[in-house]
C-alpha positions as CSV (number, residue, x, y, z in Angstrom):
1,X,-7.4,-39.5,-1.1
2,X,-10.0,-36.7,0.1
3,X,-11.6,-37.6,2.8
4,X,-14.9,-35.7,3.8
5,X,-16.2,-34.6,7.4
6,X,-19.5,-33.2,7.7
7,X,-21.0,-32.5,11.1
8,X,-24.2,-30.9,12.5
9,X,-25.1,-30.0,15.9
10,X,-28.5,-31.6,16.3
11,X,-31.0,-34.1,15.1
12,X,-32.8,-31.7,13.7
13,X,-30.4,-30.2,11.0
14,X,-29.6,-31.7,7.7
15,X,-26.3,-32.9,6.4
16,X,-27.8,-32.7,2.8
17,X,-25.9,-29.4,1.9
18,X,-22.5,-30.6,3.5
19,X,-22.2,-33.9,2.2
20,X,-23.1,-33.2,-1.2
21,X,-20.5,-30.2,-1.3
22,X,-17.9,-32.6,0.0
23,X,-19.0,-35.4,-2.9
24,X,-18.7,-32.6,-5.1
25,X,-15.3,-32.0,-4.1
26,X,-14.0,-35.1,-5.1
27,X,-14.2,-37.0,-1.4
28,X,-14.0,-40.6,-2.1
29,X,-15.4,-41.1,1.7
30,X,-17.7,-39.2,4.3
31,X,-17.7,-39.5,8.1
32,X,-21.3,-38.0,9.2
33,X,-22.0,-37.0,12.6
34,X,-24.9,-35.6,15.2
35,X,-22.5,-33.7,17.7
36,X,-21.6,-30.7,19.7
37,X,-18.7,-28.5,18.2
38,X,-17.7,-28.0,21.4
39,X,-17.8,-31.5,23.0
40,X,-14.6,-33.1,22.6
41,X,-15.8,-36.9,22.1
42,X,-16.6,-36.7,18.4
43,X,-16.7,-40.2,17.5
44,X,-17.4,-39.4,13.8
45,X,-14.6,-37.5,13.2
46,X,-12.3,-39.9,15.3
47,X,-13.1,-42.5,13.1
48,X,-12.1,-40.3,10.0
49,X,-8.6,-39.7,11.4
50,X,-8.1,-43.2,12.0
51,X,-9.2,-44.4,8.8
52,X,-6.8,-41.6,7.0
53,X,-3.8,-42.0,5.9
54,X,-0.5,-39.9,5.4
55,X,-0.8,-37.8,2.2
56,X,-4.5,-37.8,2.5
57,X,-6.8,-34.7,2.8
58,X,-9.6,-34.2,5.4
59,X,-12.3,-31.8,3.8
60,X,-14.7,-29.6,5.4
61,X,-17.3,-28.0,4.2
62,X,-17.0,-24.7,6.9
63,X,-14.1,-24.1,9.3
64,X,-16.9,-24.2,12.0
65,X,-18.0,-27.9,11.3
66,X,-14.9,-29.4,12.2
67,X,-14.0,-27.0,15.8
68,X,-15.8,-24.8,18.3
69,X,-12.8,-22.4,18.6
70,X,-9.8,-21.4,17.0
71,X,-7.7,-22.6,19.6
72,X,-9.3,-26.2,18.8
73,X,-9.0,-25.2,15.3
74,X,-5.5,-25.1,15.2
75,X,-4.6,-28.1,17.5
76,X,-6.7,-30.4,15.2
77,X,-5.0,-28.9,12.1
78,X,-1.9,-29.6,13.9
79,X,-2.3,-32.8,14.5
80,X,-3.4,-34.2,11.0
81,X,-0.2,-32.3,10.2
82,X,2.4,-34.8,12.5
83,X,0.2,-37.4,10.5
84,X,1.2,-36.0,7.1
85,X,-2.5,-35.4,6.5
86,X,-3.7,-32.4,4.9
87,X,-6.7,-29.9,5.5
88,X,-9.2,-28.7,3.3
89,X,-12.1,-26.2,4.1
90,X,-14.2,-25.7,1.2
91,X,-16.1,-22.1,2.0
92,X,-13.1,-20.6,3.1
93,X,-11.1,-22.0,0.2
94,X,-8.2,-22.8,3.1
95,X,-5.9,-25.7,1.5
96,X,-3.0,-26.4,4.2
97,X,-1.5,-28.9,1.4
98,X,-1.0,-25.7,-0.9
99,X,1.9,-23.0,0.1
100,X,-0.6,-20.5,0.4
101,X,-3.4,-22.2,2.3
102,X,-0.7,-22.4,4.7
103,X,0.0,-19.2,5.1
104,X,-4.0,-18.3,5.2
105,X,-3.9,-21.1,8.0
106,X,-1.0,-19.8,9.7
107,X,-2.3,-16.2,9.8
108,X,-5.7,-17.5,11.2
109,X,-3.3,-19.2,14.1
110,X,-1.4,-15.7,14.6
111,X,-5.0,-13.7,14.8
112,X,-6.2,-16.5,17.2
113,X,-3.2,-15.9,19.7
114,X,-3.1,-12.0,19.4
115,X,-7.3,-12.5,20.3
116,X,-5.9,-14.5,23.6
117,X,-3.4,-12.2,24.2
118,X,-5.6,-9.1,24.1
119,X,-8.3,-10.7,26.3
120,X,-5.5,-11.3,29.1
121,X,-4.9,-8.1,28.6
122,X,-8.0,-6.7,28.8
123,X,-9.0,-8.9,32.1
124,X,-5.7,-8.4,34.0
125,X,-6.2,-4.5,33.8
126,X,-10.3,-5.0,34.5
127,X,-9.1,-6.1,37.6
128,X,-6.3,-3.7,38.4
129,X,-9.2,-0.9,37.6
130,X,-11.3,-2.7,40.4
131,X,-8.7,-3.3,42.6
132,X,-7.6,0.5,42.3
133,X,-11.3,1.8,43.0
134,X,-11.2,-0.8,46.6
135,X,-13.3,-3.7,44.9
136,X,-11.7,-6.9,45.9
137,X,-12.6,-9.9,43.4
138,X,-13.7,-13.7,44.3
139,X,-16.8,-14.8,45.4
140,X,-18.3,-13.4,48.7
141,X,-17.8,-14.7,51.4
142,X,-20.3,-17.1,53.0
143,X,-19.6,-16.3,56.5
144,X,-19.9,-12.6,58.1
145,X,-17.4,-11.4,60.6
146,X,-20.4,-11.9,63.1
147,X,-20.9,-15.7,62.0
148,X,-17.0,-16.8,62.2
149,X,-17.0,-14.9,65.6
150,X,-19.5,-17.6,66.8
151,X,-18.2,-20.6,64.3
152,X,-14.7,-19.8,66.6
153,X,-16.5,-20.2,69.6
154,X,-18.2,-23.4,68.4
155,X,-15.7,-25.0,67.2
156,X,-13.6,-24.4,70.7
157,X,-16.2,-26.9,72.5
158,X,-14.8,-30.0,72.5
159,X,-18.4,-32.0,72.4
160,X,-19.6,-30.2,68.8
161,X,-18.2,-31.1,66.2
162,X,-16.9,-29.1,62.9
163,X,-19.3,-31.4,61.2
164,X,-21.8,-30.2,63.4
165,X,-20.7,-26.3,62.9
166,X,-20.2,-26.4,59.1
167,X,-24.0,-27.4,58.5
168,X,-25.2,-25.3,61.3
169,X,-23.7,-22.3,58.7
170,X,-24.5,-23.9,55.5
171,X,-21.1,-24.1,54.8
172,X,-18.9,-27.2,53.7
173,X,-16.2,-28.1,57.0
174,X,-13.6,-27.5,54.5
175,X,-14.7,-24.2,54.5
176,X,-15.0,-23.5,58.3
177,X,-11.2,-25.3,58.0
178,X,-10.2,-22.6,55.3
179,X,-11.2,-19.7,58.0
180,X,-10.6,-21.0,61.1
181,X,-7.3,-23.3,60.8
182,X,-7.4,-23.9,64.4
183,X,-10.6,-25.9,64.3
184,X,-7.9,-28.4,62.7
185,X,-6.0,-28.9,66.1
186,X,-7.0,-29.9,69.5
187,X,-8.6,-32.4,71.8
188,X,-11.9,-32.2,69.3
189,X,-14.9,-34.7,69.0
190,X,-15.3,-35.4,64.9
């Protein structure tokens, strides 16, 4: 049985074109849905796997309306799979229940990891680059030198708190912990 899944991303679109594609396509049943690609509660389509069975087809009408990503893509496709269901995306002409929509699907996967790999790349030596030039990454720090000098000498007075301290710097006390450990120890008033 094919089963259809058509999806937009707001109230404002139209499922008209999807839905009629998918009825054309011989889908005997059609979740609709108002959703995010990229939230992951998608009720609509939830309810379409659950109502499929094995040796069943989920059709799309575009890769796009049924995941965000490829990486989301893939797992979904994966997972109908280990259910014995098939997949079906009608622009694309991708059919993972045919040999060669397999291998169409399975070169999409292999392009999708190379894309991943390639941005790890790209990132890890971005940062060697800055490190190399003296640029350290992370966020800046919210206290100077000059401020933890005087947090230090706060924090050693028994009658303020770190409480006290960490708002007098506009900082969270798990911060003030995170630069001065010793504020941790010690006869200290909380």
């Amino acid at each position: 049985m094919n089963i259809g899944y058509a999806r937009v991303s707001t109230a404002e679109q139209n499922l008209t074109l999807q839905t009629d594609a998918l009825k054309a396509a011989g889908c005997e049943r059609i979740f609709e849905e108002t959703a995010s690609g990229g939230k992951a509660d998608r009720p609509g389509l939830e309810q379409a796997l659950d109502f499929m069975r094995p040796g069943d087809t989920l059709v799309v009408w575009k890769l796009d309306r049924l995941a965000r990503s490829m990486r989301q893509l893939i797992d979904t496709v994966a997972l109908l799979q280990s259910k014995g269901i098939g997949f079906r995306s009608l622009t694309e002409s991708i059919d993972t229940t045919t040999a060669g929509g397999m291998l169409v699907f399975h070169i999409f996967g292999a392009l999708a990891e190379f894309e991943r790999a390639m941005i790890r790349e790209r990132t890890r030596a971005g940062l060697d680059a800055a490190r190399a030039r003296g640029r350290k990454g992370g966020r800046p720090s919210k206290l100077s030198k000059a401020d933890l000098r005087m947090a230090a000498t706060l924090v050693g007075d028994p009658d303020i708190s770190v409480a006290q301290v960490a708002k007098q710097f506009g900082v969270s006390t798990a911060t003030l912990y995170r630069h001065l450990p010793s504020a941790r120890t010690g006869n200290r008033k909380n």
